[in-house]
N, C-alpha and C positions, 0 to 999 in steps of 0.2 A: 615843766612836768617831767618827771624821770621814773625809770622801771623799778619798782621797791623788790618783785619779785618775790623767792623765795628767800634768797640771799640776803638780801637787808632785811633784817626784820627789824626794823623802826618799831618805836611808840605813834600813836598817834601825835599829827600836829596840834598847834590848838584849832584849828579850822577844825581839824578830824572830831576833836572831842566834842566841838559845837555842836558838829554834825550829828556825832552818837550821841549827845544829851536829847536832842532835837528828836531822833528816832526814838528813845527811849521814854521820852514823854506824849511822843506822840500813839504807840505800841502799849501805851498804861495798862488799860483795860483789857489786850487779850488778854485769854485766860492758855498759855502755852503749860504742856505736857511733859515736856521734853526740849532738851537746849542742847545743840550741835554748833562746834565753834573748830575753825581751824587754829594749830598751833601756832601759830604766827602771833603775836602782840598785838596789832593795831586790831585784827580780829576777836582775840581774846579780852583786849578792853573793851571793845564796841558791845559786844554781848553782857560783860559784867555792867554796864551802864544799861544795857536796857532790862537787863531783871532787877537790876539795882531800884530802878524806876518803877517795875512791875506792881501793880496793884494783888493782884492776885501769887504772885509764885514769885515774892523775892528771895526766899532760901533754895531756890531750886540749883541741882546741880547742872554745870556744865561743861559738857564731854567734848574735852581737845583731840581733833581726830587731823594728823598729818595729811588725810585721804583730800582734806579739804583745804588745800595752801596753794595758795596762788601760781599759778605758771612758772618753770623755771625757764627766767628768759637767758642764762648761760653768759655771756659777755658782755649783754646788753643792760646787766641789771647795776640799778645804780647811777646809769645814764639818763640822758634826754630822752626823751621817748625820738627826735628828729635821729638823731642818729640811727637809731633799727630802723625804720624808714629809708635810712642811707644806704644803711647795709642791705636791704630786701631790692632797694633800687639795684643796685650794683649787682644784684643777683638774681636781676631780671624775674624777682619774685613781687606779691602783693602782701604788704607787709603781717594780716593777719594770718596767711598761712606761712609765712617763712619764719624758719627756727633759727635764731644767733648759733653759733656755735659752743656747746656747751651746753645749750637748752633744751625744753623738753617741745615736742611736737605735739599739734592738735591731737591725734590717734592718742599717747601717753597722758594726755589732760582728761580725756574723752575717757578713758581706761580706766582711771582712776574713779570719775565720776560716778559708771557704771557700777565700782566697786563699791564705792558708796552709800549710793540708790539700793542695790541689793541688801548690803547689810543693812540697812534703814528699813526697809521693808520687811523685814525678816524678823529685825527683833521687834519693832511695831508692833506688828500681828502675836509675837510671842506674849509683847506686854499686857495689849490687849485680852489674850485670852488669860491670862493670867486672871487678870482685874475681873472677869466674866466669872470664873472660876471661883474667885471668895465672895462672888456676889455683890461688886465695888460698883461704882457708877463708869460708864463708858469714859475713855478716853477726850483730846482733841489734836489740830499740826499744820505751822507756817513755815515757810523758806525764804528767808532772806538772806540777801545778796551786801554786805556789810561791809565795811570799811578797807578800804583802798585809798563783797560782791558787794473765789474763783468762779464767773458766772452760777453757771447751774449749778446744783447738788445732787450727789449719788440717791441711790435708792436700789443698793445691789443685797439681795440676798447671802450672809456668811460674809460680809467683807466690812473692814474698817475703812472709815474716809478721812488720808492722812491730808494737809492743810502745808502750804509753804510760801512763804513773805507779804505786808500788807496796804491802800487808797483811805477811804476809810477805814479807817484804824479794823473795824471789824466786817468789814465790805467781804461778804463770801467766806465768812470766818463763823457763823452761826450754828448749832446746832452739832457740831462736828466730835466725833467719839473721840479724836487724837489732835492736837496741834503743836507742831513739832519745831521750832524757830532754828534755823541752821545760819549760822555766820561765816560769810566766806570773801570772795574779793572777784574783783571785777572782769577779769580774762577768764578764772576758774566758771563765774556765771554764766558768764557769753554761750561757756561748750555744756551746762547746764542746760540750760535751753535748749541748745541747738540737740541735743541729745535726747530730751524729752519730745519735741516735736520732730523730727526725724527719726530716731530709733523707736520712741515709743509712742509714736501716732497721736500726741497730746493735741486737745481741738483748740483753737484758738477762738476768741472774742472776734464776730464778723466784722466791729468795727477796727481791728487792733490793723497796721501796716506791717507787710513783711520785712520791710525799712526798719521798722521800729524792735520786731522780735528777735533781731541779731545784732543789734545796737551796741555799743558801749553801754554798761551800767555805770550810772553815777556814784560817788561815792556815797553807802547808804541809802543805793535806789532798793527798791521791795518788788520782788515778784510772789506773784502768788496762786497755785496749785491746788488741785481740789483734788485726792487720789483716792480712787477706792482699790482695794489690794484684796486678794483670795486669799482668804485666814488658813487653807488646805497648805499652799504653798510661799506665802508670802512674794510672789511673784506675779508677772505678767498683770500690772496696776492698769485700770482705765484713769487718766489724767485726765484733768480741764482747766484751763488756762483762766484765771480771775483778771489779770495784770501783768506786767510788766513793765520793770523801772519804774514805778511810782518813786515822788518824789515829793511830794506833797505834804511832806512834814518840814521842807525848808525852810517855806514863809519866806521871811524878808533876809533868811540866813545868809550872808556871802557864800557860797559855794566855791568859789577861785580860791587854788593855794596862793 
């Protein structure tokens, strides 16, 4: 296994494409709103294969946002993943917080994130009231965690409940004004999470391990979010955790490059 990072932007392997055909048939039936893809290739075909597949929204557009590209791991990229592990040994660091040289740090991944999350909820709420405003049917929004990257339901006055990545296909996916399917990679998810449950007090499933909520995402893993956002400010979201890392569209699929 080796760092693809930012730097390589590879196509998908054919494992990768398995993968996204696999996601994409398995994701048929939601009905997503909105499609967020990082610029990277292996992320941009993972997305076009699952609207491709989409029952509901195969012409939908999707918006390449560089905000959402994988870690730049700097000298490591390209390499064995054993090697940055060498380099974090030798610098008496643990290798998910040490930066190669050249790369970007958790705080810069984390930053970026933030900046994301905001404009996603901003234009959200803008779309949304748009749609309210000629009288259109509400919104719905999923966050997946795609190619290398929600229990309850809101009941908030003035607020949309955005939706992000998916167990059953529509598991915490019902009902929802906006669902927003975001394509990203698997370091960039990691601070994803850790950013939503840390910064923004996101509740988690009591059965879920804190083992489990800072985990590696699999290639193609699915989390999934349940947000309601104040239509006032598009700001300060109550999140709810549905999953994370679902995987469940594998099956019998080889998952080893």
């Amino acid at each position: 296994m080796v760092h693809l990072g930012q730097g390589v932007d590879a196509p998908l392997s054919e494992n990768g494409l398995r993968q996204a055909e696999a996601a994409g048939v398995y994701l048929r039936d939601v009905h997503f709103t909105n499609v967020f893809s990082s610029d990277l290739q292996r992320a941009k075909q993972t997305a076009s294969i699952i609207v491709a597949h989409n029952n509901h929204c195969p012409g939908i557009k999707i918006v390449c946002d560089p905000k959402l590209r994988e870690r730049s791991f700097g000298i490591a990229e390209g390499k064995p993943v054993k090697d940055m592990k060498n380099m974090a040994k030798a610098a008496g660091q643990q290798c998910p917080r040490f930066t190669p040289p050249g790369g970007e740090t958790e705080e810069q991944v984390q930053s970026r994130v933030k900046d994301f999350m905001d404009s996603l909820c901003q234009q959200i709420v803008a779309q949304h009231a748009l749609q309210c405003s000629q009288g259109k049917e509400g919104l719905e929004t999923t966050h997946n965690s795609l190619g290398d990257t929600c229990g309850s339901s809101f009941s908030a006055t003035n607020c949309s409940e955005l939706h992000e990545a998916s167990a059953d296909a529509v598991d915490g996916a019902v009902d929802l004004q906006v669902h927003v399917l975001v394509v990203s990679h698997g370091t960039y998810m990691r601070n994803v999470v850790k950013y939503l449950v840390e910064e923004l007090q996101c509740t988690l499933p009591q059965s879920l391990k804190m083992s489990h909520v800072f985990s590696a995402c699999p290639n193609t893993g699915m989390c999934r979010f349940r947000i309601a956002v104040d239509h006032s400010t598009g700001l300060s979201p109550c999140i709810d955790c549905v999953f994370i890392n679902r995987n469940d569209h594998f099956g019998s699929l080889d998952t080893h490059e």
